[in-house]
PDB file of N, CA, C and O in Angstrom:
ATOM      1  N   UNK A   1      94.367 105.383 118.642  1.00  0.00           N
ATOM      2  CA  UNK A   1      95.030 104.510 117.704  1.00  0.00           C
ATOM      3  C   UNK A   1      94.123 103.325 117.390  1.00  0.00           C
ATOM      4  O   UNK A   1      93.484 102.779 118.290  1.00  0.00           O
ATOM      5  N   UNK A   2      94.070 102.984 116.315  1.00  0.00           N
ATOM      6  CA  UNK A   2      93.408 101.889 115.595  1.00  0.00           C
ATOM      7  C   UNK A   2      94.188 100.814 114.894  1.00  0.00           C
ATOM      8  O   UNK A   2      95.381 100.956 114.625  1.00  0.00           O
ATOM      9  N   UNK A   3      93.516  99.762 114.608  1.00  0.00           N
ATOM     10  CA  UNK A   3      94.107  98.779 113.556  1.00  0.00           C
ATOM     11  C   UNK A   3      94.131  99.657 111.982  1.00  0.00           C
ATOM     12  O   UNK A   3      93.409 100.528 111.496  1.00  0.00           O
ATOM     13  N   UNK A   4      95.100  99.072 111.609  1.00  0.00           N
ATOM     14  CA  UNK A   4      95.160  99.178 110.002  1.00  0.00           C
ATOM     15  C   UNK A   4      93.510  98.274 109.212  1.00  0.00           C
ATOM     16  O   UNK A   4      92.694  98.648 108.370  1.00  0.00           O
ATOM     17  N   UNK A   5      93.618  97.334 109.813  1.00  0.00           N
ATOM     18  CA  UNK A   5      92.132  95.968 109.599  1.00  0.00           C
ATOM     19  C   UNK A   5      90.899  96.804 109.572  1.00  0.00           C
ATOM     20  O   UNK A   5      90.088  96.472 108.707  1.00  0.00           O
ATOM     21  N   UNK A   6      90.447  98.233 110.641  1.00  0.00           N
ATOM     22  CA  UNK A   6      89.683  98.660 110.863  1.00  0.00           C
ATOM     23  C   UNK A   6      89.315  99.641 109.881  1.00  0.00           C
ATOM     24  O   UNK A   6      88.107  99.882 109.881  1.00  0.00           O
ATOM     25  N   UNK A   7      90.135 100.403 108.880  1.00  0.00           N
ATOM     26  CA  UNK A   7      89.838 101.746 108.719  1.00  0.00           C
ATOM     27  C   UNK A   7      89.301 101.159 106.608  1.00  0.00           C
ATOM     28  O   UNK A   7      89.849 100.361 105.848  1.00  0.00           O
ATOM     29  N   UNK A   8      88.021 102.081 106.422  1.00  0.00           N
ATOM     30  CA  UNK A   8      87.730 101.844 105.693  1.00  0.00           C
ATOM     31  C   UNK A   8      87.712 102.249 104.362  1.00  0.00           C
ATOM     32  O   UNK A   8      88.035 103.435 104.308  1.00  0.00           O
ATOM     33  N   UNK A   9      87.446 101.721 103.123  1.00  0.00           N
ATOM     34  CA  UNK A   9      87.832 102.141 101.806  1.00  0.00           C
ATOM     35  C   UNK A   9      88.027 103.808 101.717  1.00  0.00           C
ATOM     36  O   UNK A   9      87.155 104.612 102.045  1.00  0.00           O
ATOM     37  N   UNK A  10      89.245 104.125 101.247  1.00  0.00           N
ATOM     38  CA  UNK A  10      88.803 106.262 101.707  1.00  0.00           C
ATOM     39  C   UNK A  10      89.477 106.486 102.464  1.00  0.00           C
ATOM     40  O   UNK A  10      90.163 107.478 102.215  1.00  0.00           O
ATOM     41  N   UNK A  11      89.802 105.663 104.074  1.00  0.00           N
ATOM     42  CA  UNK A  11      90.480 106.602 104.746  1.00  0.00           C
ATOM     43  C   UNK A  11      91.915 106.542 105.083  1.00  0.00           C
ATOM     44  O   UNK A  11      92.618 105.822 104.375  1.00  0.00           O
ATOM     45  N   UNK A  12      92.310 107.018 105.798  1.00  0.00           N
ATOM     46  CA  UNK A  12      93.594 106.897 105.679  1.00  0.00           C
ATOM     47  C   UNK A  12      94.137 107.135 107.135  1.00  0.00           C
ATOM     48  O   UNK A  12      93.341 107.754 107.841  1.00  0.00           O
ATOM     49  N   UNK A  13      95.307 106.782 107.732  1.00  0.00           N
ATOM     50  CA  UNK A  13      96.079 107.124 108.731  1.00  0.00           C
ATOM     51  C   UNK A  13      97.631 106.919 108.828  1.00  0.00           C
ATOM     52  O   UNK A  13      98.191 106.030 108.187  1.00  0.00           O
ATOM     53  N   UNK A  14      98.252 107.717 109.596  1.00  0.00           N
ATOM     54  CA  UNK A  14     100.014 107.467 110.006  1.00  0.00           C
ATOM     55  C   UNK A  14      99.930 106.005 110.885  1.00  0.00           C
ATOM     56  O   UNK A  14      99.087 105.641 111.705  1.00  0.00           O
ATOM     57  N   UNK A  15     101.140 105.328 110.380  1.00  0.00           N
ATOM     58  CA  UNK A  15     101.839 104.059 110.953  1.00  0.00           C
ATOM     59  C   UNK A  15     102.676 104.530 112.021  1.00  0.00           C
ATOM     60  O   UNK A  15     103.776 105.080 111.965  1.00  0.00           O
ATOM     61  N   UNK A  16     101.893 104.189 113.095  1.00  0.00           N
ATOM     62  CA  UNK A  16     102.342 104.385 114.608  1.00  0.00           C
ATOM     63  C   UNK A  16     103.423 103.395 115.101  1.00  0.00           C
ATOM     64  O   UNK A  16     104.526 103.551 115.625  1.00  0.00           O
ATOM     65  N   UNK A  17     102.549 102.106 114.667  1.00  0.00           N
ATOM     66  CA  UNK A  17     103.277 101.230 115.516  1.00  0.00           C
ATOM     67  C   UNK A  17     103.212  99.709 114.606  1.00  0.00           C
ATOM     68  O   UNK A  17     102.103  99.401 114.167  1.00  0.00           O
ATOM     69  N   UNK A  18     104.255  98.879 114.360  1.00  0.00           N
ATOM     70  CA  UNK A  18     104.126  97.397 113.559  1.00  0.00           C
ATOM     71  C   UNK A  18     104.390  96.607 114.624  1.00  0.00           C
ATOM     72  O   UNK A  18     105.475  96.642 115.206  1.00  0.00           O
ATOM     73  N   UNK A  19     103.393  95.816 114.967  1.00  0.00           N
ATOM     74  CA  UNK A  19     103.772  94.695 116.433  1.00  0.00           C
ATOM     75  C   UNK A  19     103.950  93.560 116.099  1.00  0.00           C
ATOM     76  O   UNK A  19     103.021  93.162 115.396  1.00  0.00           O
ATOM     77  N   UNK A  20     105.021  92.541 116.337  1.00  0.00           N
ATOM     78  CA  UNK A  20     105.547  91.501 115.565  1.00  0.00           C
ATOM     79  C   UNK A  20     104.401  90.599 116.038  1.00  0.00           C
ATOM     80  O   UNK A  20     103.774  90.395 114.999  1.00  0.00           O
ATOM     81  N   UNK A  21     103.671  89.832 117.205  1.00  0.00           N
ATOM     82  CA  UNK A  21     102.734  89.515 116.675  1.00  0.00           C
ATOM     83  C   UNK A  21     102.760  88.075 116.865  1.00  0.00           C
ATOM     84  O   UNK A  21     103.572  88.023 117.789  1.00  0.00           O
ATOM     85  N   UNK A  22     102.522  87.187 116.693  1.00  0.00           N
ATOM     86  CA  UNK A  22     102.701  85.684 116.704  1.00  0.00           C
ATOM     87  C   UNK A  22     104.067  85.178 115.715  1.00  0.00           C
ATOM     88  O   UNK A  22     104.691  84.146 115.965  1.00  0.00           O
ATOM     89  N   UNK A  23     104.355  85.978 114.710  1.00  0.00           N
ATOM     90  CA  UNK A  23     105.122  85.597 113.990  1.00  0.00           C
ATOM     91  C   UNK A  23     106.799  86.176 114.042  1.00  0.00           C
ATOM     92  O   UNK A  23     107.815  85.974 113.375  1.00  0.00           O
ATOM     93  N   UNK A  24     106.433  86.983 115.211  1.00  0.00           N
ATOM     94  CA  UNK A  24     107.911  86.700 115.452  1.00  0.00           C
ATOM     95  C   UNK A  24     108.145  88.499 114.749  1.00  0.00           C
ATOM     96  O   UNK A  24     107.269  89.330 114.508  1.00  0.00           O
ATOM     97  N   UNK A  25     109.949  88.632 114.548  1.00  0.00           N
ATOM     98  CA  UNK A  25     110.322  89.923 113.452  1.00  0.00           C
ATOM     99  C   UNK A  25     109.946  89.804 112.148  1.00  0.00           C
ATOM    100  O   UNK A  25     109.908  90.841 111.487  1.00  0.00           O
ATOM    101  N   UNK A  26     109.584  88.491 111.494  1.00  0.00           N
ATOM    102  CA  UNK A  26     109.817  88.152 110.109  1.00  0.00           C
ATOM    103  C   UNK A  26     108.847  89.309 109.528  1.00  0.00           C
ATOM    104  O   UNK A  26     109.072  90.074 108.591  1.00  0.00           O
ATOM    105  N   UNK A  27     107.762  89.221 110.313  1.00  0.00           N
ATOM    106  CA  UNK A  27     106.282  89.676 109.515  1.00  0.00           C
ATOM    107  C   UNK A  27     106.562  91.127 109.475  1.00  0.00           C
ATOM    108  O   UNK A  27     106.281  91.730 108.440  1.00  0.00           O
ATOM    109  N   UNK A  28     107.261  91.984 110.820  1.00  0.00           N
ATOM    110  CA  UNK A  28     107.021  92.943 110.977  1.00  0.00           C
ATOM    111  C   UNK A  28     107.953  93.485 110.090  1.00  0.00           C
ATOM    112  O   UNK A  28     107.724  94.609 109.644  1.00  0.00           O
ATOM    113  N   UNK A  29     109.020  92.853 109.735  1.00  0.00           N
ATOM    114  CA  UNK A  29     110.765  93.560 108.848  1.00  0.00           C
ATOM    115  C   UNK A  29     109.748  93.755 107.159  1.00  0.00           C
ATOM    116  O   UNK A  29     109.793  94.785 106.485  1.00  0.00           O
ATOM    117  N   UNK A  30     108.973  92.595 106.814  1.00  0.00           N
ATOM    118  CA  UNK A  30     108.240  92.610 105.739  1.00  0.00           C
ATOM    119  C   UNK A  30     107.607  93.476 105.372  1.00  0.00           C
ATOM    120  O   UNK A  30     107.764  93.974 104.258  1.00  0.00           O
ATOM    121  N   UNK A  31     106.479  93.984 106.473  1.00  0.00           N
ATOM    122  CA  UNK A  31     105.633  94.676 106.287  1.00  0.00           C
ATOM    123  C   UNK A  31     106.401  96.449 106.028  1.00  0.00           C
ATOM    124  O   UNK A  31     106.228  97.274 105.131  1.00  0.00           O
ATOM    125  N   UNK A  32     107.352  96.466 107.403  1.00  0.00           N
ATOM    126  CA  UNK A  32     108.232  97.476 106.755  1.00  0.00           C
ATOM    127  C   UNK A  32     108.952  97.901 105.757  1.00  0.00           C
ATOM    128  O   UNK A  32     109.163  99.069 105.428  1.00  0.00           O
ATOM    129  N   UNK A  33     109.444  96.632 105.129  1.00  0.00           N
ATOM    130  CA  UNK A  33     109.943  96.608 103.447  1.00  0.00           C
ATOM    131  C   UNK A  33     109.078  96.854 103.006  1.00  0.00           C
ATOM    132  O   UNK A  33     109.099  95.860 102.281  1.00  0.00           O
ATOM    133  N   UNK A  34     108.266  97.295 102.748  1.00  0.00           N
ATOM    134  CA  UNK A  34     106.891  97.050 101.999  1.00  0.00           C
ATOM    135  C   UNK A  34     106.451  98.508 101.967  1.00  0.00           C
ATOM    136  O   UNK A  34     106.566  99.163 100.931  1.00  0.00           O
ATOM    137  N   UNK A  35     105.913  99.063 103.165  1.00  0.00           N
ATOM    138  CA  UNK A  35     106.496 100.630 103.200  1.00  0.00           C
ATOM    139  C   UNK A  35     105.615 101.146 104.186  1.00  0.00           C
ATOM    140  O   UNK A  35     105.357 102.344 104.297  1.00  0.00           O
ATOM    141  N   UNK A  36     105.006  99.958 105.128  1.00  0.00           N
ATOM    142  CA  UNK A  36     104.226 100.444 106.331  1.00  0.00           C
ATOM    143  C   UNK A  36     105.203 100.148 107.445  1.00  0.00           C
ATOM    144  O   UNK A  36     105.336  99.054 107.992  1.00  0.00           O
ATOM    145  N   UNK A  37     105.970 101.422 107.756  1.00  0.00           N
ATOM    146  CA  UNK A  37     106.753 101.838 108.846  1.00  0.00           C
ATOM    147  C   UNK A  37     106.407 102.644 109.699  1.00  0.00           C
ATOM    148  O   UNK A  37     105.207 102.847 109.514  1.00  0.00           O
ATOM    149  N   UNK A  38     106.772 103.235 110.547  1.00  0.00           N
ATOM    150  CA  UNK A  38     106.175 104.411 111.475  1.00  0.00           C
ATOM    151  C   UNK A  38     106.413 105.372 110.733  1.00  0.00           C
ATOM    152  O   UNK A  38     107.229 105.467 109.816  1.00  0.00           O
ATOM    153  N   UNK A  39     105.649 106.135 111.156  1.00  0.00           N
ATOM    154  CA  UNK A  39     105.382 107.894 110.416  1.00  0.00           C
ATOM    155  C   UNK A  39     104.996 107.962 108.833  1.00  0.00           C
ATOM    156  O   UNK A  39     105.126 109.027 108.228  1.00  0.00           O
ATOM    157  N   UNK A  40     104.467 106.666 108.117  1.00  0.00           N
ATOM    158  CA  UNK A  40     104.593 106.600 106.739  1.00  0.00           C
ATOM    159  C   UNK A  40     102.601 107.077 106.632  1.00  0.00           C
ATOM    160  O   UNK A  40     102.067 107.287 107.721  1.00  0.00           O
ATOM    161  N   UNK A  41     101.832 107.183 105.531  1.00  0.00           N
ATOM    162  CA  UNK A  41     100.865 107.332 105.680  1.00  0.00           C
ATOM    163  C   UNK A  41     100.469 106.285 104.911  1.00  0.00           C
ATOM    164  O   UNK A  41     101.210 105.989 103.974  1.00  0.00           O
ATOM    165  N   UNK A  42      99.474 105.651 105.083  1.00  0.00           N
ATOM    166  CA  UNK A  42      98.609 104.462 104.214  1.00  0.00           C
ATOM    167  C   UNK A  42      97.306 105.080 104.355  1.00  0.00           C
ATOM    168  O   UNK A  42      96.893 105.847 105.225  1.00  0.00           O
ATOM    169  N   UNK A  43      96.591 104.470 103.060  1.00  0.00           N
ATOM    170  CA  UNK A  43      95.452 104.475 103.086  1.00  0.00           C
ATOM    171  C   UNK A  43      94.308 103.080 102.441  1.00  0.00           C
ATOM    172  O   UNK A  43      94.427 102.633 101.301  1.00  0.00           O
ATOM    173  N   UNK A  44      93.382 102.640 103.325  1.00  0.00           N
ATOM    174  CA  UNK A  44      92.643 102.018 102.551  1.00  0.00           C
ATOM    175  C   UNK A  44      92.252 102.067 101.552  1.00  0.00           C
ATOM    176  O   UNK A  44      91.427 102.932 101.259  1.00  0.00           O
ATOM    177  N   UNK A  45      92.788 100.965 100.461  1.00  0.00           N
ATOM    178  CA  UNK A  45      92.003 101.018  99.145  1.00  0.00           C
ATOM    179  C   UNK A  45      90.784 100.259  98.919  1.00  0.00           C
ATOM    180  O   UNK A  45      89.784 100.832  98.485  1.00  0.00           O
ATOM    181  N   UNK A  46      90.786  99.011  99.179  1.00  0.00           N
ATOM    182  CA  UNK A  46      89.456  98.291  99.305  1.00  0.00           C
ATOM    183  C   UNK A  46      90.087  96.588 100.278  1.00  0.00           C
ATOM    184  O   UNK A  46      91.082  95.906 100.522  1.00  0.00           O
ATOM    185  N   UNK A  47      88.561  96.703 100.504  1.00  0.00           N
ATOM    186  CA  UNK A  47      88.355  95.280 101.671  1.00  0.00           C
ATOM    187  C   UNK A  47      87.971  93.810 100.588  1.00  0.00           C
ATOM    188  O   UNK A  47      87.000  93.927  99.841  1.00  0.00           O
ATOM    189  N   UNK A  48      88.544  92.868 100.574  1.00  0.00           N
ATOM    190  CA  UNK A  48      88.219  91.882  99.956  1.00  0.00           C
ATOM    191  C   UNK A  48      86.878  90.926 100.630  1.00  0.00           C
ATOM    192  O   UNK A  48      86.526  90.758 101.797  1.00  0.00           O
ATOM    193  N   UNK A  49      86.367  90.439  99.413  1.00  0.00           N
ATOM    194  CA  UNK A  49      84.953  90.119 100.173  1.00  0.00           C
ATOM    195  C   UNK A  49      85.255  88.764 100.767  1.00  0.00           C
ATOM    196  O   UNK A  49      86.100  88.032 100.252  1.00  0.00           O
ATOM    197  N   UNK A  50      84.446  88.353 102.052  1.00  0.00           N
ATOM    198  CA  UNK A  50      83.998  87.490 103.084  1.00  0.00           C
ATOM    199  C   UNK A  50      85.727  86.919 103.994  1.00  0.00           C
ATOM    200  O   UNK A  50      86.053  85.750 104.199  1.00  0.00           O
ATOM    201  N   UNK A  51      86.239  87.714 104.233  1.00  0.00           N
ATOM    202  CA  UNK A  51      87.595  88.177 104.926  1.00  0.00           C
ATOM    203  C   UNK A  51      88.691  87.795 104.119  1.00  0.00           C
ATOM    204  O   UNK A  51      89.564  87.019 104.508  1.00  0.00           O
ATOM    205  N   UNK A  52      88.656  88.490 102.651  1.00  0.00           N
ATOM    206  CA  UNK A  52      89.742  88.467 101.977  1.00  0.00           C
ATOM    207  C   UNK A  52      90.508  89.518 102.286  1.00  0.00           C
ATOM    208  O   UNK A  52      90.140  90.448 103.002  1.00  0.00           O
ATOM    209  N   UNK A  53      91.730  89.397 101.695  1.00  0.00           N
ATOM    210  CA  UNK A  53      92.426  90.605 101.824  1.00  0.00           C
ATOM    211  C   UNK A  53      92.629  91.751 101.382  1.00  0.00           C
ATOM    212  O   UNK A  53      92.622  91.980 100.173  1.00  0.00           O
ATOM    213  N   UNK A  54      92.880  92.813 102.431  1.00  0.00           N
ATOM    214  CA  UNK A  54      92.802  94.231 101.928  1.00  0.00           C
ATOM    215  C   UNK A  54      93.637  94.834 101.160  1.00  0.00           C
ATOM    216  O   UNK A  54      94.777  94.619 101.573  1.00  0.00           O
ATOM    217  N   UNK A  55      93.623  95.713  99.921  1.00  0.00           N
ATOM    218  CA  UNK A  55      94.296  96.557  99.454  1.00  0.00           C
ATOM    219  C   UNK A  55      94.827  97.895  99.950  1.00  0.00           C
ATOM    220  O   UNK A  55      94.095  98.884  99.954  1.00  0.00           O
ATOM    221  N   UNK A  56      96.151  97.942 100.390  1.00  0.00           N
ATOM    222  CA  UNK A  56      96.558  99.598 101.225  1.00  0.00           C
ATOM    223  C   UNK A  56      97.530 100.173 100.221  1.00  0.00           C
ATOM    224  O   UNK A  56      98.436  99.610  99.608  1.00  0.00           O
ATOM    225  N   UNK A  57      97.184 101.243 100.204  1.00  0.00           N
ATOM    226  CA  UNK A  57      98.149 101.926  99.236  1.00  0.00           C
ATOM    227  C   UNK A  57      99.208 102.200 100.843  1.00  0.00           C
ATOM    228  O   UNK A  57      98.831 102.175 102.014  1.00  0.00           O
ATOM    229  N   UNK A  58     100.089 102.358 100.480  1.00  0.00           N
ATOM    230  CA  UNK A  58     101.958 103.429 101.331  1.00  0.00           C
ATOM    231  C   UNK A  58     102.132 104.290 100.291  1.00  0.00           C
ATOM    232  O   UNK A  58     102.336 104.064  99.099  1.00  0.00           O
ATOM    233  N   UNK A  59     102.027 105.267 100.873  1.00  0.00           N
ATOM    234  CA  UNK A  59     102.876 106.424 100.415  1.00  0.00           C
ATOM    235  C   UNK A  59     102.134 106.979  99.258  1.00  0.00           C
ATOM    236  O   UNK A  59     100.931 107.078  99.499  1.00  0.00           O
ATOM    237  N   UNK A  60     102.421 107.297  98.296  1.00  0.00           N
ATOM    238  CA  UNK A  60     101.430 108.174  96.906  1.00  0.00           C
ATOM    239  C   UNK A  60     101.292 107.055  96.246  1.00  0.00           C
ATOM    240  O   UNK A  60     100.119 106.882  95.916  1.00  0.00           O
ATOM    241  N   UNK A  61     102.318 105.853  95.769  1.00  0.00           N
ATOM    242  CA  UNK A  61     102.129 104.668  94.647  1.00  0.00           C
ATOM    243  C   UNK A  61     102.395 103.346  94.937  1.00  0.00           C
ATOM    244  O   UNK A  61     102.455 102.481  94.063  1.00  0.00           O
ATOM    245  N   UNK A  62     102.508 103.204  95.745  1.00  0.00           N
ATOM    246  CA  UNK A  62     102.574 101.610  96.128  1.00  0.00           C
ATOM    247  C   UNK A  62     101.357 101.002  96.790  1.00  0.00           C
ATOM    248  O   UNK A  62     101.036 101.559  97.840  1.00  0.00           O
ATOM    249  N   UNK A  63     100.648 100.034  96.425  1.00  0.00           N
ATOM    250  CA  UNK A  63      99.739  99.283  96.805  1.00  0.00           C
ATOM    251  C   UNK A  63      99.958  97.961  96.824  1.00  0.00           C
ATOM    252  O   UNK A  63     100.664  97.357  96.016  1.00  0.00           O
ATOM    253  N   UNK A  64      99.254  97.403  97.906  1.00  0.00           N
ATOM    254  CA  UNK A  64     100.025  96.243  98.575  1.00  0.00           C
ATOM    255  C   UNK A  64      98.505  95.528  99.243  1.00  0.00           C
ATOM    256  O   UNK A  64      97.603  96.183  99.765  1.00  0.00           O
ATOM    257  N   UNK A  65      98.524  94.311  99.090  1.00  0.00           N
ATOM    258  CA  UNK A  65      97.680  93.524  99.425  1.00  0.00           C
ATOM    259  C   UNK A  65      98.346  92.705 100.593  1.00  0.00           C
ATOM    260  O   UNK A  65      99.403  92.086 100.471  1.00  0.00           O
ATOM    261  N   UNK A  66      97.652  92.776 101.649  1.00  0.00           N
ATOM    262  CA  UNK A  66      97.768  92.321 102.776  1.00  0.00           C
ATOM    263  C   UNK A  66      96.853  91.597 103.747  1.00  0.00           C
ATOM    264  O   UNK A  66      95.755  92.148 103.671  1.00  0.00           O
ATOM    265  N   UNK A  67      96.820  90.529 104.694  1.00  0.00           N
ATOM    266  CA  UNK A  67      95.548  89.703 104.840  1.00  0.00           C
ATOM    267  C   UNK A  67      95.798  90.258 106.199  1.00  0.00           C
ATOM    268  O   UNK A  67      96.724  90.744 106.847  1.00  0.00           O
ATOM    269  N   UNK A  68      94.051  89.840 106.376  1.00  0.00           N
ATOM    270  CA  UNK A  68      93.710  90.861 107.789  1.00  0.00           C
ATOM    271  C   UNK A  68      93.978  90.827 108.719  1.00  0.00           C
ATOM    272  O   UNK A  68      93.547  91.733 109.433  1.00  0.00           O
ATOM    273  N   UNK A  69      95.111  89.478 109.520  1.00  0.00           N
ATOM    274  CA  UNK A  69      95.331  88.811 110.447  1.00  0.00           C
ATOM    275  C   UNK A  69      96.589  90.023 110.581  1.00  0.00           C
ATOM    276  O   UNK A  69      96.896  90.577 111.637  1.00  0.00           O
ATOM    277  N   UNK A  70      97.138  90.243 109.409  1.00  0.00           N
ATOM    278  CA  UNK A  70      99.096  91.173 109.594  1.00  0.00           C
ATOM    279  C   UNK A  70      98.159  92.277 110.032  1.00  0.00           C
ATOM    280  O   UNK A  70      98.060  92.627 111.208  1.00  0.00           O
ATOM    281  N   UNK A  71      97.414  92.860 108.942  1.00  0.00           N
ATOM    282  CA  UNK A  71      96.501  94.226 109.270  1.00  0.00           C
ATOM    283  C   UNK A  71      96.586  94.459 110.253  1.00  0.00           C
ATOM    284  O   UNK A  71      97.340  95.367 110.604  1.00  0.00           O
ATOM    285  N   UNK A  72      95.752  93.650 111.258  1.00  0.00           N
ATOM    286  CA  UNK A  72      95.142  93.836 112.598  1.00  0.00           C
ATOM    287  C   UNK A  72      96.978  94.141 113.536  1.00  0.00           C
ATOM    288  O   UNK A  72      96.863  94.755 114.597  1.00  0.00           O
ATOM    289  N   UNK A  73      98.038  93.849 113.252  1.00  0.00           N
ATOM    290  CA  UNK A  73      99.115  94.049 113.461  1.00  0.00           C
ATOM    291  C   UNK A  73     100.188  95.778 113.229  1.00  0.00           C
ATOM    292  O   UNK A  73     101.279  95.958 113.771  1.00  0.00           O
ATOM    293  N   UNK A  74      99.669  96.530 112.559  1.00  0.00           N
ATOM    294  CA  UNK A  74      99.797  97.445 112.294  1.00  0.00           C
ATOM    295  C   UNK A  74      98.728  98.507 112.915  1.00  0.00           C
ATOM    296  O   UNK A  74      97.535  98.234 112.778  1.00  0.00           O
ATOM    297  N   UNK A  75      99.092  99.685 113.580  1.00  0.00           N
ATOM    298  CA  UNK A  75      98.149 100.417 114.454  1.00  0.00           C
ATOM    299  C   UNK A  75      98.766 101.786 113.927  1.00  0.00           C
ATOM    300  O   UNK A  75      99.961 102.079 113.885  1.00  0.00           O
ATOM    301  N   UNK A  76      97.519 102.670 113.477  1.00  0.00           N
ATOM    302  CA  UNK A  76      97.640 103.573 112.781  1.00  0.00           C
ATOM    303  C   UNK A  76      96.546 104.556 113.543  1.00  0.00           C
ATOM    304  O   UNK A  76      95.500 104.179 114.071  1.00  0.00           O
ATOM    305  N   UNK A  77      97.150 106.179 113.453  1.00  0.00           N
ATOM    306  CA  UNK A  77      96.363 106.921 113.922  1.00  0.00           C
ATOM    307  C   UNK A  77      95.566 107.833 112.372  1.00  0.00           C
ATOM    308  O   UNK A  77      96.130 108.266 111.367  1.00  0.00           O
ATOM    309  N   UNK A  78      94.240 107.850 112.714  1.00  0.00           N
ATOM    310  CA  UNK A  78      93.575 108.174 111.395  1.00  0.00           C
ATOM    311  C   UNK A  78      93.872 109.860 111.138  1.00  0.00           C
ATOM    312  O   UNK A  78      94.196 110.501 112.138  1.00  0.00           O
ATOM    313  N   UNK A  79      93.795 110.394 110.172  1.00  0.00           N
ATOM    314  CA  UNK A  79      94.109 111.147 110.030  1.00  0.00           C
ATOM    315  C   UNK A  79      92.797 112.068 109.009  1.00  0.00           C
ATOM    316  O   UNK A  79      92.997 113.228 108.649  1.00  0.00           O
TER     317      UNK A  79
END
C-alpha cells in the first residue's frame, strides 16, 4: 500500500484506506464525498509544479484537485 501523494501521472490504484489525519473526520467525510472511498479506483492525472496540487480523477469522470498534505492521507493499492 502506498500514498495517493506517491503514484504518478498514468497510474492508478484502489482506495484502501482514508486516515483522518490531523484534521480530525472533517477531511476524511470530504474526501469521501468527493469519491475517494474504499474500493473506488483513482488515478493520477497530473502533479502541480513546486508542491502544488494534484489532479486525481475517481471513478471514469470526476476530477478533483487535491493538495498533497490530504493526498499523503489516502493509501491506495496500485493496480
Amino acid at each position: 500500500m502506498v500514498s495517493l501523494e506517491s503514484l504518478q501521472p498514468g497510474e492508478s490504484g484502489i482506495v484502501e484506506i482514508v486516515e483522518a489525519g490531523q484534521f480530525e473526520n472533517g477531511l476524511s467525510v470530504r474526501l469521501r464525498a468527493l469519491g475517494l472511498s474504499s474500493t473506488h479506483q483513482v488515478s493520477m492525472v497530473r502533479r502541480g509544479w513546486f508542491g502544488g496540487p494534484l489532479v486525481v480523477r475517481a471513478g471514469k469522470a470526476t476530477e478533483i484537485a487535491i493538495r498533497r498534505t490530504e493526498a499523503e492521507l489516502v493509501k491506495v493499492r496500485k493496480v
